[in-house]
N, C-alpha and C positions, 0 to 999 in steps of 0.2 A: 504494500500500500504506500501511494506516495502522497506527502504531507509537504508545508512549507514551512518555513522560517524564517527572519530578515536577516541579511548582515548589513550592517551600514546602510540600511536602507534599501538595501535591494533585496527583492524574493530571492530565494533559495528554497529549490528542491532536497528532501532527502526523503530515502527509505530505510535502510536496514543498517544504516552507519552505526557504529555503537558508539561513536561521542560526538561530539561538537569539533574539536579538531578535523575529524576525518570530511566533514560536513563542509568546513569552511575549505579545505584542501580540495574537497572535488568540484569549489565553486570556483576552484583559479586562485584563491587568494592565499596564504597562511598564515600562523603567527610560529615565533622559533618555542623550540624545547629544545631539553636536552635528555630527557630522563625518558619521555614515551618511545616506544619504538612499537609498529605495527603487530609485530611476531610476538611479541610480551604482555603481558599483564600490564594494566594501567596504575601508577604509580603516584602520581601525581606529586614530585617529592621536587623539583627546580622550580616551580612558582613562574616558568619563563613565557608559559601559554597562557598565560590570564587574560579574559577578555571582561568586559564590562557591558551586564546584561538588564535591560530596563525589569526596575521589580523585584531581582534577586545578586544586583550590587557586582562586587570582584567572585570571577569563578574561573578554575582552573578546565581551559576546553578540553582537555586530557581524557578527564573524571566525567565529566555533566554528559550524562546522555541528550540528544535532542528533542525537543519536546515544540509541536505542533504551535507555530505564532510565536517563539522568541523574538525579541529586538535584542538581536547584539551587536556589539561594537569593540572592531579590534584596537583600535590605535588613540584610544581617548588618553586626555593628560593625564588620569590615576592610571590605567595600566603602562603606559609608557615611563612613568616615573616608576614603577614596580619591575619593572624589568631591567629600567638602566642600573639601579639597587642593588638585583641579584645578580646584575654582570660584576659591580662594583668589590661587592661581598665575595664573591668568588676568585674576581682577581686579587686582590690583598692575600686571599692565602693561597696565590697558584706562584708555580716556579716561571718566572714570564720570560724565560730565555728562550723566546719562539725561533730566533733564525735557527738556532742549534739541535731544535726539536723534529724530533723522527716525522709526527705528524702535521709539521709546519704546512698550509695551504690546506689543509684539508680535518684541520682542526674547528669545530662550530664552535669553542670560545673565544678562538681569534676571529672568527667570521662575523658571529652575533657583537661584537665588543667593535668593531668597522664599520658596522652596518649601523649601531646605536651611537656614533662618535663618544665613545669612552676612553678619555685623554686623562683626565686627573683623578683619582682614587681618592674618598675621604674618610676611609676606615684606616685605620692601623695596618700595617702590609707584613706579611711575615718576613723572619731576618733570615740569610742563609745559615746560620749557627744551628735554628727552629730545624732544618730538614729534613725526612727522616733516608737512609740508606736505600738504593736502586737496589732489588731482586734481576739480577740476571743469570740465575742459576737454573731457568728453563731452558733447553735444548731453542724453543720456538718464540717464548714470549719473554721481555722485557714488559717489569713492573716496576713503575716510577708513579709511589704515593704522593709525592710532591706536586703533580699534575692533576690528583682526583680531585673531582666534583660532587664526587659521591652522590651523583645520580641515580648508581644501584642496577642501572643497565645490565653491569657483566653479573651481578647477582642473582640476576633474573634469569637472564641468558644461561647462566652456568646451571642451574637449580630447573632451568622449564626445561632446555634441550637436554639434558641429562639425569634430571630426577634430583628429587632434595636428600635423598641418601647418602648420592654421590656428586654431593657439590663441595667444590673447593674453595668456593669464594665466598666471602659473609662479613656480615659489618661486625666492629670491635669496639670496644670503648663507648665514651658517651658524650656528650655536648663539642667543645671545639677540639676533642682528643680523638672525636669520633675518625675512623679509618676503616678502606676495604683492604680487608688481605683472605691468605690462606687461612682456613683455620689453625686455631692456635699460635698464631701467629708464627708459623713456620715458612721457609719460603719454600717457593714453587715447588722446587726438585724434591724436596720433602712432603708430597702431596701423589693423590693418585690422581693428577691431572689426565687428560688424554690427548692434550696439547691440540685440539680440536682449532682453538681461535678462533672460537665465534664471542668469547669476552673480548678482545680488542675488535674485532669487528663491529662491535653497536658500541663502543667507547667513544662520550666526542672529543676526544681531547687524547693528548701524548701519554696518559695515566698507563695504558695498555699499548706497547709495540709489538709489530715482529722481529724478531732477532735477523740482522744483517747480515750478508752476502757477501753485498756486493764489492766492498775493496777487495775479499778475497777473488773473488771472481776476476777482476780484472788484474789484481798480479798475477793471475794465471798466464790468461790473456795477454800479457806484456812480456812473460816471460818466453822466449825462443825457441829453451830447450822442450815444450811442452805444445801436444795438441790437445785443443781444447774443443767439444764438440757438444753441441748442445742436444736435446727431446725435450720436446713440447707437447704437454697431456694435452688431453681433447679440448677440456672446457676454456681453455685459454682465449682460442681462435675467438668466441665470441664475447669476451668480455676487457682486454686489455684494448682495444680499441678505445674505449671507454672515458681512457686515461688522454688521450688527445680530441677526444670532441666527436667520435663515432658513435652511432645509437647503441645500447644493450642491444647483442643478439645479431648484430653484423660481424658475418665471417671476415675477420683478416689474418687467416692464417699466410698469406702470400706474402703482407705487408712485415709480420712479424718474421717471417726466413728473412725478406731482404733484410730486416733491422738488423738482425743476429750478425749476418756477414757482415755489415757497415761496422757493428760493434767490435770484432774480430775474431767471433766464431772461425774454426777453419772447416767443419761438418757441421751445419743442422737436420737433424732428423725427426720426424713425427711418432710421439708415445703412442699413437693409433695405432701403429704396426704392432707394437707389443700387449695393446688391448688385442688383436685379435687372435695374436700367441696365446695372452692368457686365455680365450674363450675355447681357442683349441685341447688344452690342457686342462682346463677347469671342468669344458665339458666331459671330457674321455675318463674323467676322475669322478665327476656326477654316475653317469651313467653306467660304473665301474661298480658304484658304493649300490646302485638303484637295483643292478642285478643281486648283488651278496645282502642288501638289508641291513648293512652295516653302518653305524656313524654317519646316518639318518637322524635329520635334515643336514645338508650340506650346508654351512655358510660359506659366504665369498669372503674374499681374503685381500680385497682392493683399497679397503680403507683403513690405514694406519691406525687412526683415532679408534678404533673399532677393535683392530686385534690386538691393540693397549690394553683396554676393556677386558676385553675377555680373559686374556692372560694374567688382570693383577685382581679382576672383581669375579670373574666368571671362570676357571680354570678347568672344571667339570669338564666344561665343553670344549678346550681345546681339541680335544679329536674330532670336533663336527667340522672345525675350519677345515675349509681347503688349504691345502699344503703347497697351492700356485702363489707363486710370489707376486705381486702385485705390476703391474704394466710395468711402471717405473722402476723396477728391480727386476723385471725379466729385461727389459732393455737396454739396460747400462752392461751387463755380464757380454748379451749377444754382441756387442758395438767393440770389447775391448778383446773380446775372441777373435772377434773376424775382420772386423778392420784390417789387421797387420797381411792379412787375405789380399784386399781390396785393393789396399793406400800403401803407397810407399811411404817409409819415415813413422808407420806406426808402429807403436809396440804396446804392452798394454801396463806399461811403467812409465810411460812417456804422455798415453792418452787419460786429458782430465775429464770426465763427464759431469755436466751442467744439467743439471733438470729445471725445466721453468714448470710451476706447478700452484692451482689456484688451492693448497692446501699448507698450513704451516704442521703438521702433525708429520708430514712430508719428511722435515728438517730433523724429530728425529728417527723416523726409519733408515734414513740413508748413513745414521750412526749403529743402528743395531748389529753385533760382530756378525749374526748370522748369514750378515747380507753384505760381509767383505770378504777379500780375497788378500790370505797372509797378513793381515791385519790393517790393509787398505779397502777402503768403502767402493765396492764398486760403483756407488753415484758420488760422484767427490762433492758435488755443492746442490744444493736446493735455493733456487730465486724461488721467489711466489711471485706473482704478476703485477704487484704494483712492485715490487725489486725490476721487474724488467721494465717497467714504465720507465723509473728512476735510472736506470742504466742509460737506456734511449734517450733520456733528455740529457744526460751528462755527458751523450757523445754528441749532442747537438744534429740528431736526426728529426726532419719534420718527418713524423712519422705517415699525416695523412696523403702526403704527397707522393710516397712510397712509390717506385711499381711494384707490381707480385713477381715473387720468384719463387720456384718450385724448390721443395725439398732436395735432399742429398738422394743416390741409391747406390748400391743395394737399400732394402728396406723403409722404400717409400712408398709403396704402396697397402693402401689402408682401404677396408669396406665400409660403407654405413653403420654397421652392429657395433664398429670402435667408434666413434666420433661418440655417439650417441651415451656412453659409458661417462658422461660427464655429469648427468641429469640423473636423478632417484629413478630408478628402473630401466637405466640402461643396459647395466650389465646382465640381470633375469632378461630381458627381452633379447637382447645378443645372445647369451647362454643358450634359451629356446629356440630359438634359429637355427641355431646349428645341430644342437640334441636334438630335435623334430626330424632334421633331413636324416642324421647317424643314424637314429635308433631307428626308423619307419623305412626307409629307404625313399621315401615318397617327398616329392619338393612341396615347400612350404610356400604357395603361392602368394597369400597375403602375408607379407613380415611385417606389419603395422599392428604388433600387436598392445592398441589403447589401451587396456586395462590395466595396464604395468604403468602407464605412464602419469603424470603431474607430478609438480615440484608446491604447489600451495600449500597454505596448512591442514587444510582436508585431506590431504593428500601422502599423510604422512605415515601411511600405512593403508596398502593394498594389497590385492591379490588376483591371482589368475590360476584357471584350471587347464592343464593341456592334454589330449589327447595322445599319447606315443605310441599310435597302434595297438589301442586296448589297455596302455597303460593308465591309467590318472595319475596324473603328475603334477599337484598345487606348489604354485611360487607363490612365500609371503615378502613383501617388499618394504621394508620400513627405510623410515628417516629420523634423526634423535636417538639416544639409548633411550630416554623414555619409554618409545615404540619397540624399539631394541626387547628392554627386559621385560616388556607385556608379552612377546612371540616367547621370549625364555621361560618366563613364568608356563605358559599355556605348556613347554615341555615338559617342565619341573611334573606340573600335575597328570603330566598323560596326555593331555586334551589336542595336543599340536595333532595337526592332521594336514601340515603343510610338508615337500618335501626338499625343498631350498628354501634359504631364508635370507635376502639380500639385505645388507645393514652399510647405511653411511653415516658418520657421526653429524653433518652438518645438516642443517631441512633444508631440504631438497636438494640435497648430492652436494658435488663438487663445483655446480655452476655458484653456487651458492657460499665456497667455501671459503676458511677462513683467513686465505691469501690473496681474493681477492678484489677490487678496485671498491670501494666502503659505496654502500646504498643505503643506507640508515633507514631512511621513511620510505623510501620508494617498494613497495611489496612486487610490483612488476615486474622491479626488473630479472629475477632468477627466471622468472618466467619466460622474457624474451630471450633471455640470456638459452636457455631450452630451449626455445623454439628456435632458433637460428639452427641448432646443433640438426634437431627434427628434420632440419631443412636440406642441409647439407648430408644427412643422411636419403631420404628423397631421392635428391638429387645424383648420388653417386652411380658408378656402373655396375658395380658389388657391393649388395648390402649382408652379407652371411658370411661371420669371419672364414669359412673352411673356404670359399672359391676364390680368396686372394693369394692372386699368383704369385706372391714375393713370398709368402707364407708358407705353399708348396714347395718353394723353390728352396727353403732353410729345411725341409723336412728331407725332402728328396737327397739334398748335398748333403746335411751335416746330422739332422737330430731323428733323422730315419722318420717315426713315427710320434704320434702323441702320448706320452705315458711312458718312453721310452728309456730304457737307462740312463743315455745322453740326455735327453732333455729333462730328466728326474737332478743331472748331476747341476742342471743348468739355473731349471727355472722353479724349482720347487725347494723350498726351505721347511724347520719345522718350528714350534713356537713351545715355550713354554713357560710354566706356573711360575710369573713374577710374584706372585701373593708377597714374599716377604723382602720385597722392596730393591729388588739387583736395579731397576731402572736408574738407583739413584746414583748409579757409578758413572752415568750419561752426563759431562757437564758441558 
């Protein structure tokens, strides 16, 4: 049912908005926050959204649902003086050394404080003696309490995406001693974090970083004796555009090859080729466990943040993971194998690999011993996507001006089933694609298979039934551990009756995750950000990881078959029960 409202004097339609904020935003207008975010609970705790409503005075548009004939008004002299207040108040106890700050430009208390001309502070300002000590004893995230606002975002974030059992993050203390940390006031690395980074993700301010790259990256890069060659996951193509003025959801993967070489990449390759490795392997492992009845339900093994999870909360079910090592860790072993193949001048003590990756949980798998070679990381560095935005501007590349250049090959050839492995159900839909044609012998005409698909918050747990020639074979597809440990639970008691169970720690996948380009309010974009991927899948001439020729082509020459000794030596790892805390030797 649609109703009205005024703002400023103008009608305004709403329906099903659930506050006043959302109401004013779909009318073109806004007012700032800091503390609301779309995907969260409403908080109402920065006072920055106060509008002033005929009849019921100052009210946070956060909180107030809308209600049929309001007269409100954004920008009157009481709320505008309320906000310049709370800018005031916040700056006196922020560390304001903005040029030196990670999240410089893209920080909303440098932005709101611009936008409201806040030049002179009349409260007390804290002294640098006050400060308290930077946490950067996480693999991924840098915590600098000196910059909170205490908004409560990554509180929210860490307790809604993850569950209040297993939240790390929580307020301490009380009135001006008030602070967020770890519990108990331990840091990071002393926490079963899962370095997910979706708390510096809805952070508006430097409080929450990603740990940096990139000077290592580029001594690499400068250095002679060393090739450096980059893989780029799926979800990147459509979201690092982002960072120079391209819509969410426009493929530039072309644009980002040629950057990479401009940068001095001397190999870029596509992580799609080795999502389709993993679908090969993953599936011949499905369908391995589906015949014996064994270590049923299969989970995937593609998201770091996930098999953290499991291994330090969940151990039980270490045997349901698949034992494929994630795209990004089957890719970097193949690249430093066979290069020396391909490339003169390679060797695989010479070659560095780069992963650019829209995930910081990323940063530390590529540390886990499991997944190096003699005590070297076969992915030597993890950018996340705004690390490669940042790269590209410091080489002084207009990025939109780019032309496209195609990837390196060997191993640049990718089907639709990989690109698509960036969005919550792409890996189960790619997975069935190819199990479908294996196990039936019969092609799978329609690969569109929707019901695996959305990244929304309804969407955060689905499911599908497949036919494998008389088998029934249910994929359940969650996004959050939230959703995660309701599918666990349902095992615990018997009641699962799914027989894969795809889990990404961020909502809605990797388009979504926590490396990259910040969307705070905008709920669409993961959306279009998937939909572009959709597109490109579509679009391609092989959508079913098994008919990509480059893929034959590594079975044929080097790893014989799927499931094969060689490629068990290659691309399969195994994980085990951190329960009493080995992560914490990761610094």
């Amino acid at each position: 049912m649609t109703n009205t409202l005024f703002i400023d004097g103008k009608e305004v339609e709403f329906t099903n908005e659930p506050n006043i904020l959302e109401v004013i935003r779909k009318a073109g207008m806004n007012v700032p926050t800091f503390c609301y975010r779309p995907d969260l609970t409403q908080f109402g705790a920065c006072r920055m959204c106060v509008v002033e409503i005929e009849g019921r005075g100052i009210q946070t548009s956060c909180t107030m649902p809308p209600e049929p004939g309001l007269k409100i008004h954004l920008n009157t002299e009481k709320t505008r003086r309320i906000r310049k207040t709370v800018l005031e108040l916040l700056l006196a106890n922020h560390d304001r050394e903005c040029t030196t700050c990670e999240k410089s430009g893209h920080c909303e208390l440098q932005k709101y404080s611009e936008e409201y001309g806040i030049r002179d502070i009349k409260f007390p300002t804290k002294q640098k003696s006050e400060f308290l000590p930077l946490d950067t004893t996480n693999p991924s995230i840098v915590r600098d309490p000196n910059k909170c606002i205490l908004c409560g975002a990554c509180v929210r974030a860490c307790a809604e995406f993850h569950g209040a059992d297993h939240a790390i993050l929580g307020f301490a203390n009380r009135g001006s001693k008030t602070v967020v940390q770890p519990m108990a006031g331990r840091n990071f690395i002393n926490t079963d974090c899962i370095l997910c980074g979706q708390c510096q993700a809805v952070c508006p301010t430097g409080a929450l970083t990603v740990v940096s790259d990139v000077d290592n990256v580029w001594k690499e890069i400068n250095n002679p004796q060393k090739k450096v060659v980059a893989q780029i996951a799926p979800s990147i193509r459509v979201a690092l555009g982002e960072l120079f003025g391209l819509e969410p959801g426009e493929n530039s993967i072309g644009k980002i090859t040629a950057a990479l070489r401009r940068i001095g990449f001397d190999l870029v390759f596509d992580t799609n080729f080795a999502a389709d490795l993993t679908i090969m392997e993953e599936g011949t492992e499905f369908i391995e466990r589906l015949k014996s009845g064994k270590n049923l339900p299969i989970f995937t093994s593609c998201c770091p943040a996930w098999i953290k999870y499991v291994e330090q909360s969940r151990p039980e079910y270490i045997k349901n993971l698949s034992t494929c090592k994630s795209p990004q860790s089957m890719m970097s072993p193949v690249l430093k194998t066979l290069l020396p193949k391909y490339f003169d001048g390679y060797t695989k003590e010479n070659t560095v690999i780069v992963s650019i990756m829209p995930c910081t949980a990323k940063k530390f798998e590529n540390k886990r011993q499991e997944l190096s070679t003699k005590g070297i990381p076969d992915t030597n560095y993890v950018l996340t996507t705004k690390e490669l935005g940042r790269m590209i501007n410091e080489a002084g590349i207009n990025f939109k001006n780019l032309k496209e250049e195609a990837e390196d090959s060997p191993f640049g050839d990718y089907t639709g089933a990989a690109t698509i492995f960036g969005a919550s159900g792409g890996v189960a839909e790619a997975a069935a694609r190819t199990a479908y044609e294996l196990v039936t012998g019969k092609e799978l005409t329609d690969v569109n298979l929707k019901p695996m698909r959305g990244v929304d918050k309804s969407s955060r747990s689905k499911e599908m039934e497949l036919d494998l020639d008389g088998t029934k074979v249910k994929v359940r597809i969650v996004s959050t551990i939230v959703e995660a440990e309701k599918a666990l639970k349902e095992i615990d008691e018997g009641k699962a009756d799914f027989q894969m169970l795809e889990v990404m720690a961020c909502p809605g996948g990797c388009v979504n995750g926590g490396g990259q380009p910040y969307s705070f309010n905008d709920t669409t974009i993961k959306q279009k950000r998937a939909a572009g991927l959709y597109k490109e899948d579509a679009e391609l001439k092989f959508r079913k990881s098994h008919e990509n020729p480059d893929i034959k082509k590594l079975y044929a020459e080097f790893l014989e078959n799927p499931g094969s000794h060689k490629s068990h030596e290659l691309l399969h790892t195994h994980y085990e029960d951190r329960f009493k805390g080995s992560y914490r030797d990761l610094k």
